[in-house]
C-alpha positions, 0 to 999 in steps of 0.5 A: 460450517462449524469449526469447534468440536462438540463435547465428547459424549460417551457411546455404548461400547465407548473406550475412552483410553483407547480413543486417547491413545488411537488419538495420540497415534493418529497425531503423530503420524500426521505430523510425521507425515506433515514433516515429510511432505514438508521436507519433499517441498524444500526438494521442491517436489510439485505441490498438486502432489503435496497438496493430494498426499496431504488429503490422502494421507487425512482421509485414511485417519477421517475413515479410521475415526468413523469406523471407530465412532459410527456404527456400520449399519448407521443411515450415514454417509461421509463427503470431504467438501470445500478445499478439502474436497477438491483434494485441495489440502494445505499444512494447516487448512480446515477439514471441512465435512458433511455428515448425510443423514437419512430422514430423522437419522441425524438425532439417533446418532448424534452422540457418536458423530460427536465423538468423531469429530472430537476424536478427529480434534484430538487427532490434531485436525481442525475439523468444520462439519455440518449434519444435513438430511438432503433436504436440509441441504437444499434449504441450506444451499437455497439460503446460502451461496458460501453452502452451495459453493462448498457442496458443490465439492463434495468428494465421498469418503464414506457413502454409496453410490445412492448417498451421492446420487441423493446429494447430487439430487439435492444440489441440483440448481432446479431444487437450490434455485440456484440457476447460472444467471443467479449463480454468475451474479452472486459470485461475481459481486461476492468477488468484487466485495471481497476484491474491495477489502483488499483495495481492489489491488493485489499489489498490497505490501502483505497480500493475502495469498488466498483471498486477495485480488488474483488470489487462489480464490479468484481460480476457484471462482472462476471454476464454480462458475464455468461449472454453474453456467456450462455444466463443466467440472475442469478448465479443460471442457471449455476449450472444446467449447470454444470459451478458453483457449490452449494458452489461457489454460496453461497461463491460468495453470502455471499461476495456480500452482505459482500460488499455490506453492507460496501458500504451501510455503506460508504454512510452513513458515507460519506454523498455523494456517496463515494466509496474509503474506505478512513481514512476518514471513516474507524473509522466512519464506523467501529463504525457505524457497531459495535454499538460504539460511537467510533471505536479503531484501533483494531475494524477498522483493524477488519472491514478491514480485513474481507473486504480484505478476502471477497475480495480475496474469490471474486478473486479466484472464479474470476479466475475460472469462467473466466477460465470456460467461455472462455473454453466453447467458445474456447473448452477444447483442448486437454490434455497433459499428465504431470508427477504425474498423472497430465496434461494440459488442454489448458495450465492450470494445472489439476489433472487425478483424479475426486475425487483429492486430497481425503483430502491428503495433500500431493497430494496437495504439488505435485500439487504444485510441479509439477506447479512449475516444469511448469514454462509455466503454465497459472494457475490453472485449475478450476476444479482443483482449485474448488476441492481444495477449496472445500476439505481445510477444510479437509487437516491437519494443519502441527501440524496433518501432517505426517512426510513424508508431512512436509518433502514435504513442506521443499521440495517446498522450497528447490525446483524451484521457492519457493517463487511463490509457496508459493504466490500461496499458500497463493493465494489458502488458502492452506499456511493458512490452512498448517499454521493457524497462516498464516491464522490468519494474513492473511487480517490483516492490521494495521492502520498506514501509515507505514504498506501500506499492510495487513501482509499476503502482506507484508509477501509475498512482503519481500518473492518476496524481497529474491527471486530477491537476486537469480536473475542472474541480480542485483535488482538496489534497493539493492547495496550488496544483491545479493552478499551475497545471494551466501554464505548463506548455506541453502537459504531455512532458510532465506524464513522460518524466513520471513515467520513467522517475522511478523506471530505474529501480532495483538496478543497482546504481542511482535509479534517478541517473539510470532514469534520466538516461532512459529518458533521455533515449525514449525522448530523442527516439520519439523525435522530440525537441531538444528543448523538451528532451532536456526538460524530461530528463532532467525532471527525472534526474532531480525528481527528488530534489524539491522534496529534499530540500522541503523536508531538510532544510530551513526554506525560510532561510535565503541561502537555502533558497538561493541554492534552490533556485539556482539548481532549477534555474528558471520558473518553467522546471520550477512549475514541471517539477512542484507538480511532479513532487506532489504526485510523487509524495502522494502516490508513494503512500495514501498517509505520506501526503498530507497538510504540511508537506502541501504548505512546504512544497507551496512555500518553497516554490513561492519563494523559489519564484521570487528568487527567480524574478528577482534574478539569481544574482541578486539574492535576498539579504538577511536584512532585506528579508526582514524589513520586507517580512515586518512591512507585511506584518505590520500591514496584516496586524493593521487590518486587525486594528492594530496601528504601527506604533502599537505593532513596533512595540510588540516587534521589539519584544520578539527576536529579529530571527522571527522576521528572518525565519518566519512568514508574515502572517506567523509574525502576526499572529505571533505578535498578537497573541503577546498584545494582552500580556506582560512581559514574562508571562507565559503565552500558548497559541494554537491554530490550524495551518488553514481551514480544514486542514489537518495541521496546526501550529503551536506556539509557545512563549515563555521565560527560558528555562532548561527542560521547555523543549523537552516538556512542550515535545513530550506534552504533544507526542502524548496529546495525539500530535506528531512534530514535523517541524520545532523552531526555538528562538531565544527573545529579549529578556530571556524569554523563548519563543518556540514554533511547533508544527504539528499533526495528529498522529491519528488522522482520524482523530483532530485534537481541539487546540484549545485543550492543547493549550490548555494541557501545554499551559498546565505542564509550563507552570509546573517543573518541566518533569515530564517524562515520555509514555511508554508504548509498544512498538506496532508489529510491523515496524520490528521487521525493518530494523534501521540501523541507527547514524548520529552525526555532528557538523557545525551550523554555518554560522558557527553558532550552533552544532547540526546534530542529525539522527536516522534511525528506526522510527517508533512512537514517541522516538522524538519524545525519548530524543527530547528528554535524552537532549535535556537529560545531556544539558542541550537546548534545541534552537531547530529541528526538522523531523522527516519520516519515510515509512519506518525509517526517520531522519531527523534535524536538530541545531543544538547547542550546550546550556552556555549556548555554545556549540557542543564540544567532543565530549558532549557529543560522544556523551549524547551518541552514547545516551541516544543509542542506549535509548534506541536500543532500549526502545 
C-alpha cells in the first residue's frame, strides 16, 4: 500500500484552519494516550490489551477524520487491514487501509479521500492506503499474494453489512484463484525466502523480532494458512480438527505474546517503529523490562536469551503445522514399513506406536537411530515430532538413565552421521533434556561481537566443523584438518569435548574448569575408559590453550614451543586438540577463521611434533635452529639456481635473527629478493602466504630510519590491509629488515601485491610523514566500550620492553598506535596483533631510539600519549 499521504487538496466546505487545529488535537491526545499505554506496560500490563487499546484508541480519530473529509452519502466503505486489521496495533506500526469503492465512484472522490489521509498524517499517523472497487481487489489480490494476505484481515471501520459481504465476495479463493494448495506454496516459499535473509537461524546477534526466523510472522503465517487450507479464522478451530493439540495452542500462545511484548518494548526504546533488535536498544530495553536505571550485560543476555528460546518453540511447531497442512491437501500416502517398529509417512519419519515413546528414553535414541540410518528422510513427522515434545518433561537426564541407555547415546555418536543427530537433538529438546547442562546454555548469548552465536549455536556450528574433517572432500578452510582426521583412534571423543567446551558458560567462574568437570562426570557415567575420560576432560579444560599461544606468542621461538609442548605432552592430544582449535575459532565467527589463523595453528602443531619426537628433554637450541633453518634455505634457494657460495653471501647480509625466527622458505624468498640489489637499496616484496589464500606477506628492507614502522603501518592500514603479525629486525650496516603479515580488511576485496609494493615504495623514498586516515567508528562497535589496559614487562632477554594494550578495536587503531609509537621516539622490534570481535589485544617489543629498554618515564609518557589517542578515537 502506499505509504506517503497525497497533497492535500481543497474540497467544497474545506476549513483549512480548522482541520489544522483538529490535526494538532488528534496529535496530542494520541500521544497522550500513547504515553499511558506505554506507562501501563512498564505496569507490566498484558500486551494483547495495549496492542487493541492502541487500534481502539486510532479507530476513533480514522472515523473522526473520515466524517470530517468524506461525505455522508459517498459510495465509500472503510477496512483497517494488515496488522491493523488484526487489532494488531504496536506504538509506531502503519496504519494500513482500504478505501471500497463503488463502480467509477473512486474518482468523484478523490480530492476528499486525499484530504483524509493527509489530515490522518498531520495527525501523526503513518497511514499506507489503497482505493479499490471490489474488482480491483480481486485483480490485485489474484496478481499479488502480500494483497491478498492483507484483505484477508480486513476489519470495517466505516462500511455496511453489503461492503463486507462484496469485499468477502471479492476475496474469495474461486475469484482471486488463490486455492489452499496455491496459497499453502506461495506462503510457504515467501517464509523460506524471508528465513534465508536472516541465515535461516533466528539466533542472529540483532534479531529482527518481526520478520526473522520464529518471529511474530512465522505466527502470522501459520495462521493465514490454517485459514486458506481449513477455512479457520483462530488456532483454536484446529483443535477440534484434530490438527493442533491443547499444549501446542498454549505453547504457540505464550510465545506469541512473549514476542509480542519485546516488540512493544522496542518501540518504546527506539522511538520509531524498529523492528531489528539492534545494540542499539538491547540495553535500553533489557532495563525498561526489568525495572533498572541500566541493564548490565548479564540482564541483556537474560532478556536475549528468552527471546531465541520463544523463537526456537515458535520453529519447531512451525514445522509441524506446515507438515500438517500440506498432508491434509496432498493426503497421507502410503506407509512404509522401516526397521524397529518404525515407518515412513510421505517421506517423514514416524513411529507404529500411538502411545510412543512411554516416557523411555531409549525408544527415543532408536528414533534417532533409525533417522540417521535414513539419510533420505524429509524429517520428522508431526505426529512424531508432537508425542516427542509432549513426552520430554518425562525422559530422564543421563544422571537417572539406565546404563543400557547411555551406551545408546555413545551408540549415535559412533553411529552414521553423529553430528546431525545431535543437531536434530538439540533442534527437538531431547540433547537438553538428556544433558541439562545443553539446556542451560542453550539460547545463551553473550554481549560481545566476538561471540555472533548463542553457545548452543556455536557449540553445534564447532560440532558441524568436525564432522567436514570426515568429508571425503578437503573443506578449503582448513589446509591439515582433514589429514589428521584419520589417525585420530576414536572420533567420537573429539564430538564429546566439543560438546561440552563451552557448556559451562554464564556460570560464573572459569567456564573451561566448570566444563572439564562435567566432562569428566558424563564420561565416567557413560562407562568410558579412564584413558578416554582423561583425554576429554582435558580438551575441554585447555580448549583454548593452542589458540592462545598461536595468537600471542612468538611460535618461532624454541622456548615458546618447548612450553608448548610440554603442556600437551604427547602427539595424541596434540592432534585432539588442533582439530578442536580450528572448529572452535571457525564457529565462533564465520570472518574470525581465516588464512592466517590456518598457517598459525598449522605451524604450531608442525612444530609442536618435532619437539614431541625429538623428546622434551632435548629442547632445540637457538644455535641449532638456526644451522637447520639455513640448511633448508639454502637447499630451497638451490633449486632456484642459486648455489651455496652465492646463497652464504646473501645470508651474510640478513640478521642471524631471521634464521631464529623465520621459516625456511620466508629465508628464501627473503634472500632472493636481496639477489639483484646493492647494499643500501631499499627492497619491497609482497606475495601471498599460499595459492588462494587470502593472506599476504610483505617484506620491507631498508636503510633504518626513524618513522619506517610507522610509515610501512600506516601506508597498509590505508591500502585495505589489516596487520595481523609485524617482525622488525635490525641487519648488518644499519639496515631493517621488517616482515608484515597481512590481510584485506575487506574479504571481498584482494589488493594486487604489486600496487602494494608500488605504494610502500613510494612512501620509503619519501620523508616517512605519513599520518593515519580518519574514520568513522562502525555503529555497532560504540556499544562495546573496552576499557583500555596498557601494560610494560621486560622481554626475556632483557633487550627490549614487552609493551601490551587492550582496548576497544576500530579501524585504523594500530595505524594511530604506530604514529603514537614514533610520535614517542620508539622502535618496534615485534608485534602480535589479535582481535576478538570488538575487543584487541595486541603485542609489541619496543624499545627507546637508543635501542635500550624504555624506562618509567618513557612508559608513563607512552600511556599517557596512547590513552589520549583512544579516548580521542
Amino acid at each position: 500500500m502506499a505509504s506517503m499521504p497525497p497533497p492535500a487538496q481543497a474540497t467544497p466546505g474545506h476549513d483549512s484552519a480548522a482541520d489544522t487545529a483538529w490535526a494538532a488535537e488528534a496529535r496530542a491526545a494520541l500521544a497522550d494516550h500513547d504515553a499511558q499505554l506505554a506507562a501501563r506496560f512498564d505496569h507490566g500490563e498484558d500486551v494483547d490489551r495495549l496492542l487493541a487499546a492502541r487500534a481502539t484508541a486510532v479507530d476513533g480519530w480514522v472515523r473522526q477524520a473520515w466524517a470530517r473529509c468524506v461525505p455522508a452519502d459517498a459510495p465509500l466503505a472503510l477496512f483497517a487491514v494488515g496488522g491493523y486489521g488484526r487489532g494488531e496495533l504496536f506504538p509506531h506500526s502503519d496504519i494500513d487501509v482500504l478505501a471500497l469503492a463503488g463502480e467509477g465512484a473512486g474518482a468523484p472522490h478523490a480530492d476528499a479521500l486525499g484530504r483524509l489521509f493527509a489530515l490522518l498524517w498531520d495527525a501523526g499517523l503513518k497511514v499506507g492506503h489503497a482505493v479499490r472497487t471490489p474488482d480491483e481487489c480481486t485483480r490485485e489480490a489474484d496478481a499479488d499474494l502480500t494483497v491478498q494476505t492483507n484483505l484477508q484481515d480486513a476489519r470495517p471501520l466505516l462500511a455496511s453489512q453489503q461492503d463486507v459481504r462484496a469485499l468477502a465476495e471479492a476475496m474469495a479463493a474461486e475469484r482471486t484463484g488463490w486455492t489452499a494448495q496455491r496459497y499453502f506454496d506461495g506462503k510457504r516459499e515467501e517464509q523460506a525466502r524471508r528465513h534465508a535473509r536472516f541465515g535461516d537461524t533466528a539466533d542472529n546477534l540483532e534479531p529482527n523480532l518481526k520478520d526473522g526466523p520464529g518471529g511474530l510472522r512465522d505466527i502470522h503465517t501459520l495462521r493465514w494458512m490454517a485459514r486458506a487450507v481449513f477455512g479457520v479464522h483462530g488456532f483454536e478451530q484446529l483443535i477440534a480438527l484434530g490438527q493442533l493439540g491443547v499444549d501446542e495452542l498454549a505453547t504457540l500462545e505464550r510465545e506469541r505474546q512473549a514476542l509480542s511484548r519485546l516488540r512493544f518494548g522496542l518501540h518504546l526504546v527506539a522511538g520509531k517503529a524498529e523492528e531489528r533488535l539492534r545494540f542499539d536498544h538491547q540495553k535500553a530495553l533489557a532495563a525498561r523490562l526489568d525495572h533498572v536505571d541500566e541493564a548490565d550485560n548479564a540482564l541483556v543476555e537474560q532478556m536475549m536469551q528468552g527471546f531465541y528460546r520463544s523463537a526456537a518453540v515458535v520453529l519447531r511447531i512451525n514445522d509441524r503445522l506446515l507438515q500438517r497442512f500440506e498432508e491434509h491437501i496432498e493426503g497421507e500416502g502410503e506407509l512404509v514399513d522401516l526397521d524397529a517398529g518404525f515407518v515412513s509417512r510421505r517421506g517423514y519419519l514416524s513411529t507404529r506406536d500411538e502411545v510412543w515413546p512411554r516416557a523411555d528414553i531409549g525408544q527415543v535414541f532408536d528414533l534417532f537411530a533409525a533417522w540417521a540410518a535414513q539419510p533420505g528422510m524429509r524429517g520428522l513427522h508431526s505426529q512424531t515430532a508432537r508425542a516427542l515434545a509432549e513426552s520430554l518433561h518425562a525422559l530422564p537426564s543421563w544422571r537417572d538413565a539406565a546404563a543400557h541407555e547411555r551406551q545408546r547415546f555413545l551408540d549415535l555418536l559412533r553411529g552414521p552421521m553423529p553430528v546431525r543427530t545431535l543437531e536434530r537433538m538439540a533442534r527437538l529438546g531431547v540433547l537438553g533434556t538428556w544433558i541439562p547442562e545443553f539446556a542451560r546454555v542453550t539460547g545463551r548469548m553473550q554481549f560481545d561481537l566476538f561471540h555472533v552465536y548463542t553457545v548452543d549455536q556455536h557449540t553445534l556450528a564447532v560440532l558441524r566443523n568436525i564432522a567436514s574433517f570426515a568429508d571425503e572432500a578437503a573443506d578449503p578452510r582448513f589446509s591439515s584438518a582433514h589429514e589428521v582426521w584419520p589417525v585420530l583412534r576414536k572420533p567420537e571423543l573429539l564430538l564429546l569435548a566439543g560438546l561440552f567446551h563451552d557448556i559451562a558458560k554464564g556460570r560464573g567462574g572459569d567456564h573451561s574448569e566448570l566444563g572439564a568437570v562435567d566432562a569428566r562426570g558424563f564420561c565416567e557415567g557413560h562407562g568410558l575408559p579412564e584413558a578416554d575420560t582423561a583425554l576429554v576432560e582435558w580438551l575441554v579444560r585447555q580448549h583454548l590453550l593452542m589458540s592462545t599461544v598461536a595468537q600471542k606468542h612468538d611460535i618461532s621461538d624454541p622456548a615458546v614451543i618447548h612450553r608448548f609442548a610440554t603442556e600437551v605432552a604427547d602427539r595424541e592430544r596434540l592432534d585432539y586438540l588442533y582439530l578442536l582449535t580450528c572448529a572452535d575459532i571457525a564457529g565462533t565467527s564465520p570472518r574470525l577463521w581465516n588464512a592466517w589463523k590456518d598457517r598459525l595453528l598449522t605451524d604450531l602443531r608442525t612444530a609442536t611434533r618435532l619437539a614431541l619426537r625429538r623428546g622434551l628433554e632435548h629442547p632445540v637450541a637457538a644455535a641449532q635452529r638456526i644451522a637447520e633453518t639455513r640448511g633448508q634455505a639454502r637447499g630451497l634457494l638451490a633449486a632456484r639456481g642459486v648455489d651455496a657460495a652465492d646463497a652464504d653471501a646473501l645470508f651474510a647480509r640478513m640478521p642471524e635473527e631471521a634464521f631464529l625466527r623465520g621459516r625456511p622458505d620466508q629465508v628464501a624468498w627473503q634472500a632472493l629478493s636481496l639477489r639483484d640489489v646493492a647494499t643500501g637499496e631499499t627492497v619491497v616484496r609482497v606475495r601471498r602466504l599460499a595459492d588462494g589464500v587470502q593472506a599476504l606477506e610483505v617484506f620491507v628492507h631498508s636503510p633504518d630510519r626513524d618513522g619506517l614502522f610507522t610509515a610501512i603501518a600506516i601506508t597498509l592500514d590505508r591500502s585495505g590491509l589489516a596487520i595481523q603479525q609485524a617482525r622488525a629486525l635490525d641487519g648488518p650496516a644499519a639496515t631493517i629488515f621488517d616482515v608484515f603479515q597481512v590481510l584485506p580488511s575487506d574479504p571481498r576485496h584482494m589488493p594486487d601485491p604489486l600496487v602494494i609494493e608500488r605504494k610502500l615504495a613510494s612512501v620509503l623514498a619519501g620523508s616517512l610523514d605519513v599520518h593515519p586516515a580518519r574514520r568513522t567508528q562502525p555503529r555497532h562497535l560504540r556499544h562495546f566500550r573496552v576499557v583500555p589496559q596498557i601494560g610494560f614487562d621486560d622481554s626475556a632477554d632483557g633487550r627490549h620492553t614487552v609493551f601490551s594494550l587492550v582496548a576497544t578495536d576500530r579501524p585504523g587503531l594500530l595505524a594511530d598506535v604506530a604514529h603514537v609509537l614514533r610520535s614517542q621516539r620508539m622502535r618496534v622490534h615485534d608485534a602480535r596483533i589479535a582481535t576478538f570481535g570488538e575487543r584487541v589485544e595486541d603485542v609489541f617489543r619496543l624499545s627507546d631510539h637508543h635501542n635500550n629498554p624504555l624506562g618509567e618515564p618513557a612508559r608513563d609518557a607512552l600511556r599517557e600519549a596512547l590513552l589520549a589517542t583512544l579516548d580521542a578515537g
